[in-house]
Backbone as a printed PyTorch tensor [residue, N CA C, xyz], in Angstrom:
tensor([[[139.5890,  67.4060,  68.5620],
         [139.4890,  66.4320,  69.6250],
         [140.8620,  66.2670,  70.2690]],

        [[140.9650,  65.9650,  71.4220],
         [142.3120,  66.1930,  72.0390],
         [142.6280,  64.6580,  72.6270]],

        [[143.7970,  64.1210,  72.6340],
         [144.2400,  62.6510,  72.7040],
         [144.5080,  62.8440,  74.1990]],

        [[143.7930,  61.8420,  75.1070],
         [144.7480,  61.6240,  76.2930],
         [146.0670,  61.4380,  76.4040]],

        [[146.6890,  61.0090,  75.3750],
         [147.9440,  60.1630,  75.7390],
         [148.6600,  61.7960,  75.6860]],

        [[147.7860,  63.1390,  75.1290],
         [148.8810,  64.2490,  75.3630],
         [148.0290,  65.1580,  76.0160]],

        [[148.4250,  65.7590,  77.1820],
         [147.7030,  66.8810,  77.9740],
         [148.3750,  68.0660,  78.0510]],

        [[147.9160,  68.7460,  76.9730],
         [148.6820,  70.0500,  78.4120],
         [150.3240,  70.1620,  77.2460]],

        [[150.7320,  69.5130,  76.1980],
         [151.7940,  69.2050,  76.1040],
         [152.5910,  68.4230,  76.9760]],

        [[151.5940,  67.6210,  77.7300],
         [153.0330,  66.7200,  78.2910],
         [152.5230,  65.0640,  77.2580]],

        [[152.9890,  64.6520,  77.3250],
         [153.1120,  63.0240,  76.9310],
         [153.1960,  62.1240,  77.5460]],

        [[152.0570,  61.2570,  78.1210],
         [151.9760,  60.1900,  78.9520],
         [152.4230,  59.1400,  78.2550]],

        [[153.4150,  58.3220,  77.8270],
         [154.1200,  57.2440,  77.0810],
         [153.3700,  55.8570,  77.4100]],

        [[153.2870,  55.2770,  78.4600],
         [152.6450,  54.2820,  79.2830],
         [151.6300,  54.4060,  78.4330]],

        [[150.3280,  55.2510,  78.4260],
         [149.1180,  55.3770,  77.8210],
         [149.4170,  54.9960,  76.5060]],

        [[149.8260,  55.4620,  76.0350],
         [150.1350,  55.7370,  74.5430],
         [151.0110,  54.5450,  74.2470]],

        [[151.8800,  53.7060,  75.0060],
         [152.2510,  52.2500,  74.2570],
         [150.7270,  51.0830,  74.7380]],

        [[150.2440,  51.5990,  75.4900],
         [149.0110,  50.8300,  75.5610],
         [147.7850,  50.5750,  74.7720]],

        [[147.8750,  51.7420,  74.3530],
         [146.6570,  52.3990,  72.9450],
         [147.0990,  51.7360,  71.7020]],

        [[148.3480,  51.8890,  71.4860],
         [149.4930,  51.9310,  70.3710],
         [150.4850,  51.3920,  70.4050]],

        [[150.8920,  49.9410,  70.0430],
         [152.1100,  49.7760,  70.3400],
         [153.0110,  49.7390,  68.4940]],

        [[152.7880,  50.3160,  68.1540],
         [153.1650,  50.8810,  67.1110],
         [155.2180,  51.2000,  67.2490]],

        [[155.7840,  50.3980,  66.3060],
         [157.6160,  50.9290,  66.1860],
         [157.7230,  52.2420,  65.9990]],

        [[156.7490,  53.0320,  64.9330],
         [156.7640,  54.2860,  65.0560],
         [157.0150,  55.3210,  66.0640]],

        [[155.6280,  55.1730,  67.0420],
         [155.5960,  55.3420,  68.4200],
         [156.7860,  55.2550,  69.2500]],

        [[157.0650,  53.8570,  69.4020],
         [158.3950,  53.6940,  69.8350],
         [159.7610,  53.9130,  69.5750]],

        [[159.7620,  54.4940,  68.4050],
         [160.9380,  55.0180,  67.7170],
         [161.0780,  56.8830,  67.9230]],

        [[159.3250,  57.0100,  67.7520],
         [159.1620,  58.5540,  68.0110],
         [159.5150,  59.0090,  69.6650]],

        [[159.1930,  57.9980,  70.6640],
         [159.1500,  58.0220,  71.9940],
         [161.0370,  58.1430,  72.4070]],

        [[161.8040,  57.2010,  71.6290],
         [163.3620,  57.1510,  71.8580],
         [164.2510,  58.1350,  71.4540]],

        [[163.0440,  59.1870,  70.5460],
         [163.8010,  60.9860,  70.2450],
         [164.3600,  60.7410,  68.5290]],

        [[163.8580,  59.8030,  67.7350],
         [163.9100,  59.7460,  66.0770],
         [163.0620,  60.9990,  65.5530]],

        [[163.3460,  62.0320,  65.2180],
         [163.1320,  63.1080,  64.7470],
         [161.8140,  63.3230,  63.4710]],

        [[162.5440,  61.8710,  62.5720],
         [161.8380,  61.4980,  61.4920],
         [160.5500,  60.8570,  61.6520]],

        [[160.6840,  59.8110,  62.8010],
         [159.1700,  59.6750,  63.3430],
         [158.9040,  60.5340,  63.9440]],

        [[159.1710,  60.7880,  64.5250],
         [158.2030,  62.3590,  65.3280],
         [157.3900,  63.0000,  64.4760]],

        [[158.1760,  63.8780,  63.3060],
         [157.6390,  64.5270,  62.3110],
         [156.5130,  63.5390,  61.8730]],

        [[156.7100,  62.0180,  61.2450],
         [155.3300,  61.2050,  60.7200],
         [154.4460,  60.9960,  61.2600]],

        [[155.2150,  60.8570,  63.1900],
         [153.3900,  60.6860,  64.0120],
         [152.9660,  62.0740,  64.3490]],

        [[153.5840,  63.6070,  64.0510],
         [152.8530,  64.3760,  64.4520],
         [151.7360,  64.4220,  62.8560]],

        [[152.1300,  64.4700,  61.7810],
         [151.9740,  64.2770,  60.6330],
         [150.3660,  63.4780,  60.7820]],

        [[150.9120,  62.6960,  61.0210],
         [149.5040,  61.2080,  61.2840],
         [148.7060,  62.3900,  62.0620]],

        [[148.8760,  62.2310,  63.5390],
         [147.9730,  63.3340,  64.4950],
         [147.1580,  64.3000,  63.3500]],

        [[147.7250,  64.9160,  62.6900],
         [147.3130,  66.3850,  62.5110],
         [146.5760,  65.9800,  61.2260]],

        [[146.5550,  64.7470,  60.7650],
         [145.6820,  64.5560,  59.4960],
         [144.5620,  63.8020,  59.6630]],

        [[145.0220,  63.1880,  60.8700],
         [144.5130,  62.0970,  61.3360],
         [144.2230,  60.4280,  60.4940]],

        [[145.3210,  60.4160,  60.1020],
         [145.5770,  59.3510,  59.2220],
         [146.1260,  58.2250,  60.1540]],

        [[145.4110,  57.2130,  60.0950],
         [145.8610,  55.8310,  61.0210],
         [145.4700,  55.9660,  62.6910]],

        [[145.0420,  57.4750,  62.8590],
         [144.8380,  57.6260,  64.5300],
         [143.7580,  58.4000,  64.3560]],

        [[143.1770,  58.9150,  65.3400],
         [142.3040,  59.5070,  65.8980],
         [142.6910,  61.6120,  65.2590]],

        [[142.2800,  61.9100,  65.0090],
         [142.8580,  63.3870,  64.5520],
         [143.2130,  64.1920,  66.0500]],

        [[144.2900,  64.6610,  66.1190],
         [144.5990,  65.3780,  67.5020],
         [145.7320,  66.6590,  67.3540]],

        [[144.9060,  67.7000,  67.1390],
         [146.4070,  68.9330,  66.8870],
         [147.0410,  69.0300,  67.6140]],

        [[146.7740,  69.0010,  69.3160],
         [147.4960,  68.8290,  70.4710],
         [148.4840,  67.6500,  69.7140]],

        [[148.2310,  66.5680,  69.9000],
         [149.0070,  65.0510,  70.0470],
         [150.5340,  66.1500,  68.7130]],

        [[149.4590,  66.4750,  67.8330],
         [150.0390,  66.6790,  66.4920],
         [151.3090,  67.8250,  66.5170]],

        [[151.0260,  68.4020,  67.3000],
         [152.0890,  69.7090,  67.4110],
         [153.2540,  69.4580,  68.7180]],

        [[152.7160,  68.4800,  69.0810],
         [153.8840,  67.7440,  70.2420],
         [155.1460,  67.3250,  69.7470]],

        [[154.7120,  66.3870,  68.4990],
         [155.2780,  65.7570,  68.0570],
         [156.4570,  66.2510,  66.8410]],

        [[155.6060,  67.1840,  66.4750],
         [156.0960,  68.0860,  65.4310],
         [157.0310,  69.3060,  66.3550]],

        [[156.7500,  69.2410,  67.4990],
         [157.4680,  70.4150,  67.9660],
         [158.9460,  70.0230,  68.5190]],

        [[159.1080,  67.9670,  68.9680],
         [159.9070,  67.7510,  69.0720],
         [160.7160,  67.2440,  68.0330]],

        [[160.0310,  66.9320,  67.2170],
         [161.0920,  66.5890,  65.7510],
         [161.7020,  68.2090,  65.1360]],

        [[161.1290,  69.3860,  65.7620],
         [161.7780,  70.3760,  65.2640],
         [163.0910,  70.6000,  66.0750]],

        [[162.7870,  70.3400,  67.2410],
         [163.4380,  71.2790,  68.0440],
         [164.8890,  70.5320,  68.1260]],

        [[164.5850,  69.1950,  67.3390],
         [166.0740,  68.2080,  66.6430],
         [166.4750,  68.6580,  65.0570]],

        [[166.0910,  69.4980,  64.4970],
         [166.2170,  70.6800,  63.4790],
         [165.9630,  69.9120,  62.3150]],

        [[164.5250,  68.7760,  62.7330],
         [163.6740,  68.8220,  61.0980],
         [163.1920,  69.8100,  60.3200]],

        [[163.3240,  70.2000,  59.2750],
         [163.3010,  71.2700,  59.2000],
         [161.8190,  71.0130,  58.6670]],

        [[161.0560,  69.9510,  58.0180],
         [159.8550,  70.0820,  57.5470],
         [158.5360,  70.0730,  58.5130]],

        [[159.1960,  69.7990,  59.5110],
         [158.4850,  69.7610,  61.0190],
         [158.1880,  71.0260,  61.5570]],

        [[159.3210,  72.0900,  61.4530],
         [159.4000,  73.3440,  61.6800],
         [157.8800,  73.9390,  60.9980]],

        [[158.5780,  73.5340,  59.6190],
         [157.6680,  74.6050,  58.5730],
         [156.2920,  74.1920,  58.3470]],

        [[156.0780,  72.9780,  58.9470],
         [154.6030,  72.5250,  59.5200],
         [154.2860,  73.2070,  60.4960]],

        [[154.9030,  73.4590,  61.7990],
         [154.2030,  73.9630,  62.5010],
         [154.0370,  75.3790,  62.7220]],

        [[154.7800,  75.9330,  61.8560],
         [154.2340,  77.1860,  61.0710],
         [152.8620,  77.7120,  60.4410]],

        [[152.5620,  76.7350,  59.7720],
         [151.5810,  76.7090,  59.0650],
         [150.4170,  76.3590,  59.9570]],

        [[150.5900,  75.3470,  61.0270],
         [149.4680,  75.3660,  61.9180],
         [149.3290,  76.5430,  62.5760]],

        [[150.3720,  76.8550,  63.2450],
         [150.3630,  78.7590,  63.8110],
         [150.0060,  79.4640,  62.6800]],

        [[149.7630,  79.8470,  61.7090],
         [149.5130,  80.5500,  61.0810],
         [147.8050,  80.5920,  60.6750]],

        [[147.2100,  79.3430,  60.3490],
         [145.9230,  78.7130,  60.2730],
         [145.1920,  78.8630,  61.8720]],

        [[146.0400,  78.6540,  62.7680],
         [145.3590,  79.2910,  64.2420],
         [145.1300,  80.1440,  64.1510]],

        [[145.9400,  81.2840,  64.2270],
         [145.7840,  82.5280,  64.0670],
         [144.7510,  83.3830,  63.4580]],

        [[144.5230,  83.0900,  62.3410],
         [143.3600,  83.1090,  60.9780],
         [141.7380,  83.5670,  61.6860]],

        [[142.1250,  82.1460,  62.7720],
         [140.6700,  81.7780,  63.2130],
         [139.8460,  82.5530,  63.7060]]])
C-alpha cells in the first residue's frame, strides 16, 4: 500500500504533520538520521503506521545517505527481496 504523504519519492511534510504529528516525524523531517532509520523502520513493518515500502525506503534512504549504516544494510535487503520477486 503506498502512503500519500510519499509519492514518487518525494515527501509532502504538510500532509504528513497533519496525519502525524509525531516528534519522531518531526525530528525525522529536520534530517536526524536516527529517526529516519526508526520511521523508515516503522513504514516497512508497519508498526504504529499504516505499512508503506515507498514511505519506508524514503526514509531509510535518507538516514543512509547521512551514513547510518543500519539503514544502508536495510535497504539492501529490501533490494534484494525485490529483486527475488
Amino acid at each position: 500500500m503506498s502512503d500519500p504523504c510519499c509519492n514518487q519519492g518525494r515527501f509532502n511534510e504538510q500532509q504528513a504533520l497533519r496525519k502525524n504529528p509525531d516528534p519522531v516525524l518531526k525530528k525525522a523531517m529536520r534530517g536526524d538520521p536516527k529517526a529516519q532509520f526508526n520511521l523508515g523502520n516503522c513504514y516497512g513493518l508497519g508498526q504504529g503506521v499504516t505499512e508503506s515500502r515507498d514511505t519506508a525506503v524514503f526514509w531509510l534512504t535518507e538516514a543512509a545517505k547521512q551514513g547510518h549504516a543500519a539503514a544502508f544494510e536495510l535497504l539492501k535487503r529490501i533490494s534484494n527481496s525485490s529483486a527475488q520477486k
